[in-house]
C-alpha positions in Angstrom: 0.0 0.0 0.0 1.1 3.3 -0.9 0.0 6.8 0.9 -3.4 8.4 -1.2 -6.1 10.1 -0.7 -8.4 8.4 1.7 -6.1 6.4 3.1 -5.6 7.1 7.3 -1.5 7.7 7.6 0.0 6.8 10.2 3.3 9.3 10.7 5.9 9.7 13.0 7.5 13.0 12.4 10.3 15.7 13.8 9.8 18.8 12.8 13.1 21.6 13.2 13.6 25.0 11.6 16.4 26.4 9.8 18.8 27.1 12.5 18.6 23.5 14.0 15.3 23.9 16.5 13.3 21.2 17.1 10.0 22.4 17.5 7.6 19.6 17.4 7.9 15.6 17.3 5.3 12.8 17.5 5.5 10.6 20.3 7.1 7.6 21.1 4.6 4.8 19.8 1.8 7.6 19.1 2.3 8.7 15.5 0.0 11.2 14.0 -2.7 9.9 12.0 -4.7 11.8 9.9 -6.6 11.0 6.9 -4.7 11.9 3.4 -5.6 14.0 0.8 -8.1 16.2 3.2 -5.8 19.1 4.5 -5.3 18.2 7.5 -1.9 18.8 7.5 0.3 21.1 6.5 -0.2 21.3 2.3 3.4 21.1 1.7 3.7 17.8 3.9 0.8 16.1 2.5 2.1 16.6 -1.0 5.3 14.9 -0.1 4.0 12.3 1.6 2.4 10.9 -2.2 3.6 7.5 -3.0 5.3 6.6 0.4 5.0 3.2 1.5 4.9 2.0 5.5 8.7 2.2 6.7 9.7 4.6 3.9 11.5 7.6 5.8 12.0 11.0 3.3 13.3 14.2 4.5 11.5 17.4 3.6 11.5 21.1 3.5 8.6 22.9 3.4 8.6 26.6 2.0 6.5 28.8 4.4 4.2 29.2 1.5 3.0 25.6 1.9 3.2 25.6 5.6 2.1 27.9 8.0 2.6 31.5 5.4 4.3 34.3 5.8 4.2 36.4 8.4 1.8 39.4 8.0 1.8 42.8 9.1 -1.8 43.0 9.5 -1.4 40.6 12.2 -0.2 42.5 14.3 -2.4 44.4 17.1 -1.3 47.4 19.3 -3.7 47.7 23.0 -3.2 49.8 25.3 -1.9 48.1 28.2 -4.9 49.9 30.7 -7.3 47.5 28.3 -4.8 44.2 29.8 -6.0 43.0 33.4 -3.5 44.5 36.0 -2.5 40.7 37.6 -1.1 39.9 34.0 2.4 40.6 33.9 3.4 40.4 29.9 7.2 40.1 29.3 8.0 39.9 25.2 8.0 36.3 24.0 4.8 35.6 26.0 2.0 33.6 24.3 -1.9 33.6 25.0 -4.6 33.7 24.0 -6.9 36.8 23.1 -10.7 36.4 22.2 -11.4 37.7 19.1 -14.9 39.3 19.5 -15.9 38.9 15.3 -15.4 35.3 15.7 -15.7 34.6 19.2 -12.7 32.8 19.0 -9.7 32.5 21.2 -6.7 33.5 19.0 -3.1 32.5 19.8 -0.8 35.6 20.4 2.4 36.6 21.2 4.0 39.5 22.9 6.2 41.3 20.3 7.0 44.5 21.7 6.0 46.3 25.2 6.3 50.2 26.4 4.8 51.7 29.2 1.6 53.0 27.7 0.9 49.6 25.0 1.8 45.9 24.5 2.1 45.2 20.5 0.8 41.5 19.8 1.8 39.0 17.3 -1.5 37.2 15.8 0.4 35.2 13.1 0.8 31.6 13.6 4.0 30.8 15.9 5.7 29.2 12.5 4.8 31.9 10.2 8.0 32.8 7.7 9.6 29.9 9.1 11.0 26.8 6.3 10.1 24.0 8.0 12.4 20.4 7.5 10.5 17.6 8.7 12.1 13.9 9.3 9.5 11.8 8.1 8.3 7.9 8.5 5.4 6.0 7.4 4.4 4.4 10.9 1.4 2.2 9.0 -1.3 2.5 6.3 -4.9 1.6 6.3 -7.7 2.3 3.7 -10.6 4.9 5.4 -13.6 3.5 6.9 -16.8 4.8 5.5 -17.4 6.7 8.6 -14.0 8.0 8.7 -14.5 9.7 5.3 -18.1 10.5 5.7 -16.4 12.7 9.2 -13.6 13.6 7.0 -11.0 12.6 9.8 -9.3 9.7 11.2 -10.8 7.8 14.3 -7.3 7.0 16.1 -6.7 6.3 20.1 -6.4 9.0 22.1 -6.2 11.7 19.3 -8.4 14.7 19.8 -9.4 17.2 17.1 
């Protein structure tokens, strides 16, 4: 069997950035499984993953384009630090999460810059701009169930969505 669409993949994966960070890695005996061909990984990672059969290890690097984009100056959001609760003490680098009131959606943020009067957040995803290199490694393979592709995601243990 080779990865298609529809099938659920079964990948363990480390993920570093250019300068050597390792930022994410699947666990020990829990790979990620997700079901091909439905975006629900990054597009540049799916794409690669085409043709791969179960043991078959590949290295890639994904352009932010086809990861997590560029980072955007629009995503940036200046309060006034009298609008942040007084018990939060923000240093730069901080993440959180800010409700976005047009969604009603928590949005990750991080601190980018801080003065006295403002703090300056960061909305774009924490990989943004970053070229991603993952180390790659079919786990296992398995056609979809019916439900699984009528849900449009993989039924694994433990995995929440």
């Amino acid at each position: 069997m080779k990865v298609t669409d529809d099938n659920i993949v079964s990948l363990e994966y480390i993920l570093t950035l250019n300068n050597g960070d390792e930022v994410d890695r699947s666990d020990p005996g829990e790979p990620l499984e997700y079901l091909h061909g439905r975006g629900q990984i990054i597009p540049g990672l799916e794409s690669a993953l085409y043709g791969m059969a179960v043991g078959d290890e590949k290295s890639v690097s994904i352009q932010p384009i086809d990861g997590y984009g560029e980072s955007d100056d629009e995503n940036f959001v200046l309060m006034p630090l009298d609008a942040i609760p007084d018990d939060m003490k923000l240093k730069v680098g901080d993440r959180l999460f800010l409700r976005d009131d047009s969604s009603d959606e928590d949005v990750e943020a991080t601190v980018a810059e801080l003065d006295e009067e403002s703090v300056k957040f960061d909305l774009n995803h924490p990989l943004a701009g970053e070229t991603l290199h993952f180390n790659v490694k079919i786990a296992d393979l398995r056609p979809a169930t019916d439900e699984e592709l009528a849900h449009g995601h993989a039924h694994g243990h433990g995995h929440t969505h």
